[in-house]
C-alpha positions in Angstrom: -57.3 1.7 101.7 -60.2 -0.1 99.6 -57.5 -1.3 96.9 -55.8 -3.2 100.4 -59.0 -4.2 101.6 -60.0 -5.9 98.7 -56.4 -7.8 98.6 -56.5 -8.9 102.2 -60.0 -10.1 101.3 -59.5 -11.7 98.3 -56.1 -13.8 100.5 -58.5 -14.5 103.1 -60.8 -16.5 101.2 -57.8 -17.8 99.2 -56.6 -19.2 101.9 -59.8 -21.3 102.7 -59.8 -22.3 99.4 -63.1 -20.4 98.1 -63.4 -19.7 94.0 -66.7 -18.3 92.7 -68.1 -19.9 89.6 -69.0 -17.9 86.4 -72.5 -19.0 85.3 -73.4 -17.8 81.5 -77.0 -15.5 81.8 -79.5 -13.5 80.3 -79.7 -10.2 82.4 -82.7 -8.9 80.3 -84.4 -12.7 81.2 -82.9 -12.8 84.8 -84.2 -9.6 85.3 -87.8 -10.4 84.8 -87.6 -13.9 86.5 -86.5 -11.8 89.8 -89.2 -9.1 89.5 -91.5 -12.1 89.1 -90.4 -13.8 92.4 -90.1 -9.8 93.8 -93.8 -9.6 93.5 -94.8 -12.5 95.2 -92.7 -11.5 98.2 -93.4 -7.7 98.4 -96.7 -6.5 98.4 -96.9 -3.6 96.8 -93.8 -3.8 95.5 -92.2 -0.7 93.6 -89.4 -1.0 91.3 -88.2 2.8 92.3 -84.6 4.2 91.5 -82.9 2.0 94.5 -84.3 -1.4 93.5 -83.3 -0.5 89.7 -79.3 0.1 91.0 -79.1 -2.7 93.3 -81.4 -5.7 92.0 -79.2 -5.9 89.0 -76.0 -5.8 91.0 -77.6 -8.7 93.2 -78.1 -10.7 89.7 -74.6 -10.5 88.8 -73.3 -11.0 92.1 -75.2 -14.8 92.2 -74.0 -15.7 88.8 -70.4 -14.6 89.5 -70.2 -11.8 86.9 -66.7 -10.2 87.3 -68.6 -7.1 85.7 -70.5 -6.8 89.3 -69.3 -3.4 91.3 -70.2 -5.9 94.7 -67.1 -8.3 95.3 -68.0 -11.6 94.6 -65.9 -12.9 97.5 -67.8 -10.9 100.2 -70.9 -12.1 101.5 -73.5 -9.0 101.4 -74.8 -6.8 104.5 -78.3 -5.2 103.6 -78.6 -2.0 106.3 -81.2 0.3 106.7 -84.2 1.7 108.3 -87.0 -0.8 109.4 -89.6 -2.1 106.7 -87.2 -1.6 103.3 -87.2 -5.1 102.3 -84.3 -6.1 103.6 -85.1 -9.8 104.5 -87.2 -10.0 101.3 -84.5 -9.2 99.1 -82.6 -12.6 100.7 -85.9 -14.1 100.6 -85.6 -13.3 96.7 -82.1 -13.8 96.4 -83.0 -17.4 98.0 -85.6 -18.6 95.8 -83.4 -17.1 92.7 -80.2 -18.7 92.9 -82.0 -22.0 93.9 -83.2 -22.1 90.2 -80.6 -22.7 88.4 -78.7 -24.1 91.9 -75.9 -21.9 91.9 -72.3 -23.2 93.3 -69.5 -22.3 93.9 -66.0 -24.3 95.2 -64.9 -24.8 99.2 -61.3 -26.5 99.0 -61.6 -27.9 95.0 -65.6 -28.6 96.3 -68.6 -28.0 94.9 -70.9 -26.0 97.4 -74.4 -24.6 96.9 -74.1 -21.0 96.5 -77.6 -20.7 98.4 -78.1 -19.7 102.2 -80.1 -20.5 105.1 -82.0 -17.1 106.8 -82.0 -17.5 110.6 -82.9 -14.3 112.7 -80.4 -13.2 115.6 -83.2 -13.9 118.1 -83.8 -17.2 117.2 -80.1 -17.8 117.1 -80.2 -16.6 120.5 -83.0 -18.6 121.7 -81.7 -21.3 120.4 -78.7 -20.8 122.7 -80.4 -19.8 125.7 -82.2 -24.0 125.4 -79.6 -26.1 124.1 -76.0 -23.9 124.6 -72.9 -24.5 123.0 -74.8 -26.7 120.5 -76.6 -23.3 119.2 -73.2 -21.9 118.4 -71.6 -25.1 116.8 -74.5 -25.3 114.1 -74.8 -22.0 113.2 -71.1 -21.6 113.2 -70.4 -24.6 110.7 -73.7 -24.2 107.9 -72.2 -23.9 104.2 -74.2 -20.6 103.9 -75.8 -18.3 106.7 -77.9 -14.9 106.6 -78.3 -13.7 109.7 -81.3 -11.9 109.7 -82.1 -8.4 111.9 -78.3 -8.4 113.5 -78.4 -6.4 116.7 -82.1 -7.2 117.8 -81.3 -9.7 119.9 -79.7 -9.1 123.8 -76.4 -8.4 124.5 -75.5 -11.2 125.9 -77.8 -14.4 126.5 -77.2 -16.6 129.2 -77.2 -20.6 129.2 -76.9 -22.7 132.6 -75.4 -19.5 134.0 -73.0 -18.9 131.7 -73.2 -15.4 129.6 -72.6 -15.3 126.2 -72.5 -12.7 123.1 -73.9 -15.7 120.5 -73.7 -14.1 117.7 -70.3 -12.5 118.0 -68.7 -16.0 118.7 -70.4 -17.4 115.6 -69.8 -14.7 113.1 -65.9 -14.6 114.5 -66.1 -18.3 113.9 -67.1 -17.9 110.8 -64.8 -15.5 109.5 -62.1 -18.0 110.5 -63.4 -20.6 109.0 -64.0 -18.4 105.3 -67.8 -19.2 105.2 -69.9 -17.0 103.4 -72.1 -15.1 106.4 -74.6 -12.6 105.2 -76.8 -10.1 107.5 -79.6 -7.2 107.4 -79.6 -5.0 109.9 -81.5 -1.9 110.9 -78.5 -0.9 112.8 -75.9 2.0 111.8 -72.6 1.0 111.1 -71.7 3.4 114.3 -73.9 1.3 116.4 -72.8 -2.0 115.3 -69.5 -1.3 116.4 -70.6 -0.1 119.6 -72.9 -3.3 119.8 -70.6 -5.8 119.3 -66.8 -3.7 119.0 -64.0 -3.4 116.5 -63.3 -7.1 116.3 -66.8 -7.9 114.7 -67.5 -4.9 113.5 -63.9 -5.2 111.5 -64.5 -8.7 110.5 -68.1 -7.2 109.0 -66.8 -4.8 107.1 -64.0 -6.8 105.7 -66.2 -9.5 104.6 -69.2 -8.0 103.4 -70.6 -5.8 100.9 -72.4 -3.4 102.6 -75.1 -2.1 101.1 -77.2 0.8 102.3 -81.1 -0.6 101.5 -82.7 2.9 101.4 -85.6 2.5 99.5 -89.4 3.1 100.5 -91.1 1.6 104.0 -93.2 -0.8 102.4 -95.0 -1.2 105.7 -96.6 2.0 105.6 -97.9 1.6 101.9 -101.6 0.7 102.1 
């Protein structure tokens, strides 16, 4: 089943005409760039067994190492418990790949590799001001991380009109073979209950998903 998961995948972005770039790199030297940018986004910042396994991964993953174990035609879903460093790793991952601008080709195009980090309440809000225009902008960015998926409501209503926002944009998304990355404190059971088996499908064949179950940095003093 993961062999035919990874095919359907790799036709899927095929199709939209996406091709990751191979960058040549250091990993000793990349390594100790992204610790360096790790410590000014984590305080107290431990580099325990998890961050060891994944950081490295991450690395590869940006420079379009085919020696990753991530796909490198998957986006990547960081879930876990509350206060792991989810959005900091993306808030890493963002200032890293912005050094050396990473790309990667949409349709024979040159695209930045990098992402913009938008929470699902804010999304929502948005929606719940300006409507449909909420959707069509977040629907259409190169690059998207939707931050905290599942905190926001159910269904947020515009003029009357009720809406799940974030269902139509990620299903958008996934049509359109853009790049949509998330954190989450949810359970994969409860995402498919938040949003059913059409996101939840169109998650899990588009995403890495990695389980971020590392320390609660928010209880370290």
């Amino acid at each position: 089943m993961e062999l035919i998961s990874n095919i359907l995948s790799k036709i899927n972005n095929n199709e939209h005409g996406i091709e990751r770039i191979k960058y040549q790199f250091n990993i000793d030297i990349a390594k100790k760039v992204w610790h360096s940018i790790a410590l000014k986004h984590i305080q107290n910042l431990q580099y325990d067994e998890f961050n060891k396994k994944v950081w490295p991964e991450l690395i590869k993953y940006i420079f379009g190492d085919e020696t990753c174990e991530y796909d490198l035609m998957k986006s990547v879903s960081l879930i876990g418990q509350t206060g792991t460093g989810k959005s900091k790793c993306f808030e890493i991952m963002q200032e890293f790949i912005s050094i050396d601008e990473i790309r990667y080709k949409n349709n024979g195009k040159l695209a930045r590799f990098n992402f913009k980090i938008v929470s699902s309440k804010t999304i929502a809000g948005e929606f719940s001001k300006v409507g449909y225009d909420a959707i069509y902008k977040y629907s259409n960015i190169n690059a998207l991380c939707i931050d905290d998926l599942g905190s926001e409501s159910d269904e947020v209503k515009h003029y009357g009109s009720k809406v799940n926002v974030i269902e139509e944009i990620i299903e958008t998304r996934y049509l359109n073979g853009l790049f949509t990355h998330f954190t989450s404190n949810l359970k994969p059971d409860n995402i498919l209950d938040m949003y059913g088996n059409r996101v939840y499908s169109r998650i899990v064949h588009s995403t890495n998903i990695i389980e971020y179950n590392n320390c609660d940095y928010r209880l370290k003093k």
